[in-house]
N, C-alpha and C positions, 0 to 999 in steps of 0.2 A: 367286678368293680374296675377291675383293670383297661377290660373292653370300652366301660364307661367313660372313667377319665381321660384314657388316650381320646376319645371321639370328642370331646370337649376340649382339649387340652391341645388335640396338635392342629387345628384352627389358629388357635391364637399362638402355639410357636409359630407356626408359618408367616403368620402378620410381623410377627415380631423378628425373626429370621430375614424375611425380603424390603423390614422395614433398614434394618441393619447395613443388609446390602445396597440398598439403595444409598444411606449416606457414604459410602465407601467408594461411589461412583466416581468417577473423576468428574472436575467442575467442566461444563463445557469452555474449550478455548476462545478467549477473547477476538474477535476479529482483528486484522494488522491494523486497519484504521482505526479501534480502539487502543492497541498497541503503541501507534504515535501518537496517541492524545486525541485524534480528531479531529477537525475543521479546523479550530484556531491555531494548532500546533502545525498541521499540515499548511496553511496557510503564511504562517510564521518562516518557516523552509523554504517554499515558495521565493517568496518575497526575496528572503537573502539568496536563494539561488540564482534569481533574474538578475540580480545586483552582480552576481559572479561574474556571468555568463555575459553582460555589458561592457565587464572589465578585462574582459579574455580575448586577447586580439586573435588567438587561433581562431575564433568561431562570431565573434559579435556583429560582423560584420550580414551573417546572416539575417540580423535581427535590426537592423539598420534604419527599417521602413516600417517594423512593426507596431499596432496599434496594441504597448507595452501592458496596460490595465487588462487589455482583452484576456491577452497571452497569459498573464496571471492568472485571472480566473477559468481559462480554460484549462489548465495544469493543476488548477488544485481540484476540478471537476473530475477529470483525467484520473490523479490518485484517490482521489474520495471514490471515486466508483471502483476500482483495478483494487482496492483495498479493502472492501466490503464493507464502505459507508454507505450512507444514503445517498448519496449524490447521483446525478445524470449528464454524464457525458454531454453536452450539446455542439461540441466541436466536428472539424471534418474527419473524418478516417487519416491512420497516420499515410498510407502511400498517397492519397489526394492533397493533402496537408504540405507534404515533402518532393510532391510531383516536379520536376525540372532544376530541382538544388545540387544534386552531385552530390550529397554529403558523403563526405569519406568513414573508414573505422576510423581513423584517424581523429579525424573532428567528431563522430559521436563519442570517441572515449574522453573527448577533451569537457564536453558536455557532463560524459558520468560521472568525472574529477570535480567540476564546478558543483556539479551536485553533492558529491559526498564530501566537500566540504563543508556545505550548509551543514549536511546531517552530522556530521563530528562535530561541527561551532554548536548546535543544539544537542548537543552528547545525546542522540539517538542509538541507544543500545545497537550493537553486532549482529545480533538474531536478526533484528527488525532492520535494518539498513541491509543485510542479505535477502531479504524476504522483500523488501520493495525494490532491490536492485535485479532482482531475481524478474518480478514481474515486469518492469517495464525493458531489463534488457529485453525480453521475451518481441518486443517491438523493432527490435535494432534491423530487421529485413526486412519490415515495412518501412524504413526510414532510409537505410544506406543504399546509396543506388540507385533513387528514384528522381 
């Protein structure tokens, strides 16, 4: 009887055991671009960063000539893609991009300050402002230098 029950019985602990396990699974992690909200929020950032970085006589002068709507939208393609949105890049590579500028450390940290301002005036949590700063410093030798 015993032979019997068990052949019956531990089928369905097992279902019921791995069914167990499976809620105990952790949730999978959010992407960083669900993380800051998204398109609109990343866009939101954006916008007040360019506002920065127009105001910042260390660097604006850079941006002097630029066609300003473009550069928005290629910066929030830029992080919607680098953050594991949906988005597509359709801009230049950053060393073609930054080819004959000279920009110094100097002036890109002045850049990362303009930036992490947006992100603190939009109280963008410390994880996630480490985690995009993380990724696009990851850029700064494609940028400095060229």
């Amino acid at each position: 009887m015993f032979a019997r029950l068990s052949r019956t019985a531990l089928p369905f602990l097992l279902a019921i055991a791995l069914a167990a396990c499976q809620s105990m699974a952790p949730a999978p992690q959010k992407s960083l671009y669900d993380r800051l909200g998204g398109q609109p929020a990343i866009t939101a950032v954006v916008d007040d960063f360019v506002a920065n970085v127009a105001a910042d006589n260390r660097i604006n002068g850079f941006f002097a000539r630029t066609d300003i709507p473009r550069l928005k939208r290629l910066l929030v393609e830029q992080i919607c893609n680098a953050t594991g949105g949906p988005c597509t890049y359709t801009g230049r590579s950053m060393p073609e991009a930054h080819r004959g500028m000279h920009i110094t450390d100097a002036q890109f940290g002045a850049l990362v300050e303009d930036l992490q301002k947006s992100l603190n005036k939009f109280k963008v949590p410390d994880n996630e402002q480490r985690d995009l700063l993380t990724i696009l410093g990851s850029l700064k030798p494609q940028i400095v230098g060229q």
